[in-house]
N, C-alpha and C positions, 0 to 999 in steps of 0.2 A: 495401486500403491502397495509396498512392499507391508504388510502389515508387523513387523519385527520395527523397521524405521519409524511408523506411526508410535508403535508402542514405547520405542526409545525417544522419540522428541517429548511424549507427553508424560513420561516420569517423571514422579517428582525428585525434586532436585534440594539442596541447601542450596540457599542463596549466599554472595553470588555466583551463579554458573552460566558461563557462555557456552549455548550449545549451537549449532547449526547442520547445514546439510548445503552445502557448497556445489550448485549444478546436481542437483538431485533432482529426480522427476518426480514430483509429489501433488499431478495430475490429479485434479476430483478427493484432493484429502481431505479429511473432514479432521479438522483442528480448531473445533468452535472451543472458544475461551482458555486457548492453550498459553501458555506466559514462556515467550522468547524477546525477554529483554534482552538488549546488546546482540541478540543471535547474528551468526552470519550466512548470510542465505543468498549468495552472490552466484548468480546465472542461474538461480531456482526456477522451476516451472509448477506454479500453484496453478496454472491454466486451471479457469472452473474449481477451484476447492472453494470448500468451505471455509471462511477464516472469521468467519463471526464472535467480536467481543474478543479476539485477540489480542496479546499484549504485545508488540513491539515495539514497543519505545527505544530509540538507542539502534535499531539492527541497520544489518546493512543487506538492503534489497538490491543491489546494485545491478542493472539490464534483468532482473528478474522479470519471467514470465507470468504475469497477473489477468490473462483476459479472462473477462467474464466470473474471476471471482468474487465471492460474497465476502466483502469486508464490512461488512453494514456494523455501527458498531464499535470496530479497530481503535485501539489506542496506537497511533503511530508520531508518535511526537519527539523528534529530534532523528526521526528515522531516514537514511539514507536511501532514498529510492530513483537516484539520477540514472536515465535512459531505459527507467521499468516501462513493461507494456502491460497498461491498466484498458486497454481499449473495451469497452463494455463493463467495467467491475464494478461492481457495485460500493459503494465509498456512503453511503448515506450516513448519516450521523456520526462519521468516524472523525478521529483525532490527529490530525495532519501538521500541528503547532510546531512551528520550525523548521516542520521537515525540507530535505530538500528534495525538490521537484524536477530539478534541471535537467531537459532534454525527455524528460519522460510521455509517455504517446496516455492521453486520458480523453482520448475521444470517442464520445457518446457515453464515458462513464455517469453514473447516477450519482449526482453532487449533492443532492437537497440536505440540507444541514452537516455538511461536512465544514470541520474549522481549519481554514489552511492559514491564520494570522500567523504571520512572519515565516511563512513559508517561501521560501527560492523556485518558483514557475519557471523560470529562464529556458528561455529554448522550446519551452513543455508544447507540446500540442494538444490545445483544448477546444477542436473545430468540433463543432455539432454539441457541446454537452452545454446543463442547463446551470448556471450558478444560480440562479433566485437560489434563494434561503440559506445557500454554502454563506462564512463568513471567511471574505476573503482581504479583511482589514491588514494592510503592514506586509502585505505580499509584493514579493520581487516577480515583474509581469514582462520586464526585458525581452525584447523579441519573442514574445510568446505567443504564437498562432491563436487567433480567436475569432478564425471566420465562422458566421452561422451561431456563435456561444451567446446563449441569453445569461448577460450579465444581470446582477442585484441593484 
């Protein structure tokens, strides 16, 4: 990654400010504990970054590329993430409350303590991953692929 882009998403900023990187490739970035509320990060490729203790409350991940990265952590509560590819991410202890989920690919991602209550699954496909310990209280589960998924 562009290292000028890193250093401009994680200035600091007065609040509020909407910052994003729209179809940016920000492959392997390391953005642990960066605060991108509201961000827009639609067609992003965080493939394998780091995003641990990240703040995106509000953003819009929308078909964003997410495999295999490290959201362990995330606040992502109210966050747009319909048709993201989380296949492998890591998601443990992150904050998923509202967000929407619809159509998004989360198989074999790493659930244990993630809180998806009143979250929108619709569509999502969660074949192979493990929900024990996720809470997934007041979740919209509508057509949602769950072969193979150890539910709680």
């Amino acid at each position: 990654m562009n290292e000028e882009i890193r250093n401009w998403l994680m200035a600091p900023r007065p609040q509020p400010t909407v910052v994003g990187a729209p179809a940016a490739n920000l492959e392997g970035a390391d953005l642990r504990d960066g605060r991108f509320e509201s961000a827009h990060f639609v067609l992003t490729n965080f493939q394998r970054a780091d995003l641990r203790g990240v703040h995106l409350e509000g953003a819009n991940l929308q078909n964003a590329n997410l495999q295999r990265a490290d959201l362990e952590g995330a606040a992502l509560l109210l966050a747009n993430l319909e048709g993201a590819d989380l296949r492998h991410a890591n998601l443990q202890d992150a904050d998923l409350q509202g967000a929407n989920l619809q159509g998004a690919d989360l198989r074999d991602a790493e659930l244990h303590g993630a809180n998806f209550i009143g979250a929108n699954l619709t569509d999502a496909n969660l074949e192979g991953t493990d929900l024990r310990g996720a809470n997934i209280g007041d979740v919209d589960l509508h057509d949602t692929k769950l072969e193979g998924a150890q539910l709680p």
